[in-house]
C-alpha positions in Angstrom: 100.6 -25.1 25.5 99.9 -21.4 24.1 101.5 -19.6 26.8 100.1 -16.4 25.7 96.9 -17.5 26.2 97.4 -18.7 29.5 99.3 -15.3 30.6 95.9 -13.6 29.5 94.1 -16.1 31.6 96.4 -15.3 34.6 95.9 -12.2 34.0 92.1 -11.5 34.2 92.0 -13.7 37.1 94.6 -11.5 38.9 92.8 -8.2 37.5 89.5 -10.1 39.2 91.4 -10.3 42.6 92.4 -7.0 42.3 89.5 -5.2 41.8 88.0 -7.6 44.8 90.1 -6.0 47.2 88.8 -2.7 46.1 85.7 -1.1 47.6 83.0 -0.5 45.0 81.3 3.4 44.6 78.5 2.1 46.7 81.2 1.4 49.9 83.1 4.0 49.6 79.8 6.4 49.2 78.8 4.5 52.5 81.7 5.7 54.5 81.7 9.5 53.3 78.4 9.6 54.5 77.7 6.6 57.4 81.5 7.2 58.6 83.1 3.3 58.0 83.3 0.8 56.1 83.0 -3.3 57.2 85.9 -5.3 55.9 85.2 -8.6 55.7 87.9 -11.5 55.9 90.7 -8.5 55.9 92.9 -11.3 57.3 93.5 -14.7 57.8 91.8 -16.4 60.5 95.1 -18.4 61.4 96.5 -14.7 62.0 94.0 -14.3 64.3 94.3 -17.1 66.1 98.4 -16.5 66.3 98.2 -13.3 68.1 95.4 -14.9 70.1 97.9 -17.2 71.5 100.3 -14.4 72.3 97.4 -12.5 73.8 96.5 -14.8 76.4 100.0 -15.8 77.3 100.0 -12.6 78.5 96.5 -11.8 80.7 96.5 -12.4 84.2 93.9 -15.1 83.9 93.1 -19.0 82.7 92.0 -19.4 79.1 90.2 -22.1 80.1 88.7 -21.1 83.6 86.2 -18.7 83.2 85.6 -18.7 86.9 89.2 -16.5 86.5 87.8 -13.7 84.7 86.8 -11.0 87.4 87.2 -8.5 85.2 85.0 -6.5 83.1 88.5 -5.4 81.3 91.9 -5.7 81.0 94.2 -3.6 78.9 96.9 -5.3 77.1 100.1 -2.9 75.9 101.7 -2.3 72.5 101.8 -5.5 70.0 104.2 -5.5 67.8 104.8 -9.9 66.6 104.4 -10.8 63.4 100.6 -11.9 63.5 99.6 -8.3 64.8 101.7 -6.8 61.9 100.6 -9.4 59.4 96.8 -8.7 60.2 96.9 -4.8 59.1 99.1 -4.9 56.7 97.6 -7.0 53.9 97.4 -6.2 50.0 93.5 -5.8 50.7 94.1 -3.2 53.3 96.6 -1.4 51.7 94.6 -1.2 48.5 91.7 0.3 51.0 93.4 2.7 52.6 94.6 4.2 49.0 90.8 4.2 47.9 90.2 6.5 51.1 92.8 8.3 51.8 95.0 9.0 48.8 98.2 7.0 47.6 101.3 7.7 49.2 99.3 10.3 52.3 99.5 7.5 55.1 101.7 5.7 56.9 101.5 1.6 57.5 101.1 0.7 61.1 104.4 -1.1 63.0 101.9 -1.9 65.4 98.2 -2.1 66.8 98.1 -0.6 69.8 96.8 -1.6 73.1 93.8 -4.2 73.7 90.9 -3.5 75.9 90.2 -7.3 76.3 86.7 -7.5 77.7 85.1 -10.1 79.2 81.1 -11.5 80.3 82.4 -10.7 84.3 79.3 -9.1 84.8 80.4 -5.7 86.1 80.0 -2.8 84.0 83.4 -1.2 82.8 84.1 1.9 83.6 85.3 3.5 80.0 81.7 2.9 78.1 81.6 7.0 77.3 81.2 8.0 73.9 84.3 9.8 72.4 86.1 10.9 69.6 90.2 9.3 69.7 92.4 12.2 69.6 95.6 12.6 67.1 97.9 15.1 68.6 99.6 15.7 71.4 98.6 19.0 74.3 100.7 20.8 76.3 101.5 17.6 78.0 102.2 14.5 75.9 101.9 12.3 78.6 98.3 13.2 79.6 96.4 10.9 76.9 93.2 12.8 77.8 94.6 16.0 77.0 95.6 15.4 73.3 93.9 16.6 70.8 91.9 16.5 67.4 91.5 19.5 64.9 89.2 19.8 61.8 92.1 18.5 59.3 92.4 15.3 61.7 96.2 16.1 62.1 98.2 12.8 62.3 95.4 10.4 62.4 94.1 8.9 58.7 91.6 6.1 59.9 90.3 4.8 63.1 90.4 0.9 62.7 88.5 -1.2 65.0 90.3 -4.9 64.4 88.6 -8.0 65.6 91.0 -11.0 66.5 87.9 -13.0 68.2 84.7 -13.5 66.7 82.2 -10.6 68.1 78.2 -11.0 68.2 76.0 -8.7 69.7 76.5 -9.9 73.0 80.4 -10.0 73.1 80.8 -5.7 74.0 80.8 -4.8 70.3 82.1 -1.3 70.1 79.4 1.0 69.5 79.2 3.0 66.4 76.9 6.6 66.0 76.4 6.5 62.1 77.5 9.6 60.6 78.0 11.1 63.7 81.6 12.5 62.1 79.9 15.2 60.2 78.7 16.4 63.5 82.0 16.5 64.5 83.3 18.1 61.7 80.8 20.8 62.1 81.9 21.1 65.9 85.6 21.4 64.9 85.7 23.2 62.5 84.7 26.9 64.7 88.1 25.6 67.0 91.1 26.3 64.4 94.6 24.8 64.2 94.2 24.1 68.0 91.3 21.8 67.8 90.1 20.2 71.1 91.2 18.0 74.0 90.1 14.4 74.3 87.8 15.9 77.4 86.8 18.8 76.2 85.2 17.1 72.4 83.7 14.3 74.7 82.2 16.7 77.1 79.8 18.3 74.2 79.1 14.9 72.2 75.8 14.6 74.3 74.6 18.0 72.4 75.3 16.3 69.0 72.4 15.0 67.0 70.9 11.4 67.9 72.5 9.2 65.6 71.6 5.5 64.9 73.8 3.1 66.7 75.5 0.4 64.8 77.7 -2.8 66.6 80.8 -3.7 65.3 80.3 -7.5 65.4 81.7 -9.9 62.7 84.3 -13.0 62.5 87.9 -12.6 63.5 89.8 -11.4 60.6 86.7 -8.5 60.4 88.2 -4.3 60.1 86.3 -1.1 60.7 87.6 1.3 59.1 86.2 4.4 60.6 86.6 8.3 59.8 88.8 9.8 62.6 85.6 11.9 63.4 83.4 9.3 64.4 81.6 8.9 67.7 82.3 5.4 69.2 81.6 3.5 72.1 82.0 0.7 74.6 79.5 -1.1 76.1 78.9 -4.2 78.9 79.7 -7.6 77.6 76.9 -9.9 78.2 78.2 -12.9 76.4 80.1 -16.4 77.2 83.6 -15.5 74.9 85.9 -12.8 75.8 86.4 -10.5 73.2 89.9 -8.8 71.7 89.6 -5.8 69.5 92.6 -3.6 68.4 91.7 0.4 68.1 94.7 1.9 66.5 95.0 4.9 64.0 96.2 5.0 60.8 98.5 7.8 61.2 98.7 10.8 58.3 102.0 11.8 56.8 100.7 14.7 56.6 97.0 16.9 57.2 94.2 16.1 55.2 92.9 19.0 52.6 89.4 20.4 53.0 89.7 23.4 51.1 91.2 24.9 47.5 92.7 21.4 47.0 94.2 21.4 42.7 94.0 17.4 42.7 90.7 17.0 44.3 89.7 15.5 47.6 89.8 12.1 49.0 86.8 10.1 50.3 87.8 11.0 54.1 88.6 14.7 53.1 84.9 14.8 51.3 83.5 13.6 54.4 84.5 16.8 56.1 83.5 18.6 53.1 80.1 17.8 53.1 79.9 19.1 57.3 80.9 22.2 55.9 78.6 22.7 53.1 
């Protein structure tokens, strides 16, 4: 066997793989300007369906009774197993998040966050506002809707939106305001350092420009990954399958540059760029 020809081989097919789990121009042109990017198959469907298992074991209803779901939905605490830290931390992801943020200028997620499980219980919720999900703590840490967001987006990277269940448009997809960030950019950026409240950014997103609204639907395995500017949503569920969806940041080491950077910018700093031009 000419082993040096089958090390080339092995090579270009792991060079191929590579460059498959990077986003091409067009993608990450798409998010500087639309404010995400769909990630397809960004995890194993047998992850999925492991931290499905866990999930249910812990809601206060019957997997298999839908007569049991009363609910519209049901928050679920901090996940921190092995499936939930599998699912966001794959090669693909990681290779991502470099694209869009810079190497070495986030930090990987140790865990995902709550879960606003929804279900088809035919009330509306009451948390379908459109917001913006702060970064920083207020004056009081412990009041959520009092922390805060500036124009450099201090300790949040990314919003993710994670599916663990197949979403179609009737399964509450999280509504998305395409390119609504630059709006928000524009807002923030006459607030300084300070930046503003959870409340007090969601209170003026009805004066923003109308922005087309996209669904976040796909198969389970499916990742959003959103500007930390964008405008998002939840909405009634009017299907049959309950739907589980992870929101959590991907937190900053630092604060992203916007201005009189030496190494240029990334693709979410650009974003914030162009508000300002």
């Amino acid at each position: 066997m000419d082993w040096q020809l089958l090390a080339a081989l092995f090579g270009v097919v792991l060079n191929r793989k590579i460059m498959s789990d990077l986003l091409s121009e067009k993608e990450i042109e798409q998010f500087i300007l639309s404010g995400f990017v769909r990630i397809d198959n960004a995890f194993a469907k047998a992850t999925a369906d492991a931290a499905l298992d866990i999930l249910w074991n812990d809601l206060p209803c019957d997997r298999s009774n839908p007569s049991t779901w009363t609910k519209p939905v049901i928050r679920l605490g901090m996940y921190t197993q092995q499936p939930f830290i599998d699912s966001i931390n794959t090669p693909k992801l990681y290779s991502i998040f470099d694209q869009l943020i810079g190497e070495g200028k986030w930090i990987p997620c140790r865990s995902v966050g709550t879960f606003p499980v929804r279900f088809p219980a035919g009330q509306q919720p009451n948390d379908t506002g459109k917001h913006v999900d702060a970064s920083f703590p207020g004056n009081d840490p412990g009041n959520f809707l009092e922390w805060r967001v500036n124009a450099r987006s201090k300790g949040r990277a990314l919003l993710m939106l994670i599916l663990y269940s197949d979403v179609s448009e009737n399964d509450a997809p999280t509504v998305i305001y395409k390119g609504s960030h630059i709006d928000v950019a524009r807002l923030l950026s006459k607030e300084g350092d300070s930046g503003l409240s959870f409340m007090e950014l969601a209170n003026r997103l009805d004066g923003l420009p109308r922005r087309e609204e996209v669904y976040a639907t796909g198969e389970a395995g499916t990742v959003y990954l959103c500007h930390p500017f964008l405008v998002h949503s939840a909405q009634l569920h009017k299907g049959n399958t309950p739907k589980f969806m992870a929101q959590p940041p991907l937190l900053l080491k630092g604060e992203l540059s916007v201005s009189e950077s030496n190494v240029g910018y990334a693709p979410v700093e650009q974003a914030i760029r162009l508000a300002l031009e």
